[in-house]
N, C-alpha and C positions, 0 to 999 in steps of 0.2 A: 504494500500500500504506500505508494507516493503522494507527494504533496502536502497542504496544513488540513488541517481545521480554525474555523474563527469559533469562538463558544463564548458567551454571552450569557449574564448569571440576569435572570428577568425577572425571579419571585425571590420574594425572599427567605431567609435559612433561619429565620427567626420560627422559633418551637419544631424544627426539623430533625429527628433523631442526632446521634451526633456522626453517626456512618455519613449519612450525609453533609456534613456540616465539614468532617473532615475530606471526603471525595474533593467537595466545593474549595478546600483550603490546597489540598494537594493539587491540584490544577491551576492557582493562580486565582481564583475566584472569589475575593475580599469582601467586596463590595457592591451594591446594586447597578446595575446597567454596566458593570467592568466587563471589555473582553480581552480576551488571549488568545494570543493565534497560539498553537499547538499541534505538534510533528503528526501526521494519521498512522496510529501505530494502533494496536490488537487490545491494549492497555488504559489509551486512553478514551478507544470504543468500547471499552466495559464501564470507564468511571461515567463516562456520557449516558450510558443506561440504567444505572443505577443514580441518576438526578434529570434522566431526559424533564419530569415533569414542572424542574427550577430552570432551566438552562435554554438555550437556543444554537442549535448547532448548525453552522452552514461551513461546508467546503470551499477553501478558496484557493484559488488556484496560483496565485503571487505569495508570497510569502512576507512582502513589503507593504501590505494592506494595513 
């Protein structure tokens, strides 16, 4: 799998188990509306699934976005 991901924290992690809480921290994801472009690797399409319903994940194809 080549290329990024952009991911995008959209709901907030406030009363969210702390599995989530820590996914969301392990990816760069601090803050409301923060994104992080991130490598598409096997690893971080599991953390993306285990917070799809906080997050917004779109593929981007520059890695300079």
């Amino acid at each position: 799998m080549a290329g990024a991901l952009k991911i995008t924290l959209v709901r907030s992690m406030i009363g969210r188990p702390e599995k989530h809480r820590k996914v969301l921290r392990g990816m760069g994801l601090t803050r409301l509306n923060k994104t992080v472009i991130l490598e598409d690797t096997p690893s971080i399409r599991g953390m993306i699934h285990k917070v799809t319903h906080l997050v917004k994940a779109e593929e981007c194809t520059n890695e300079a976005e």
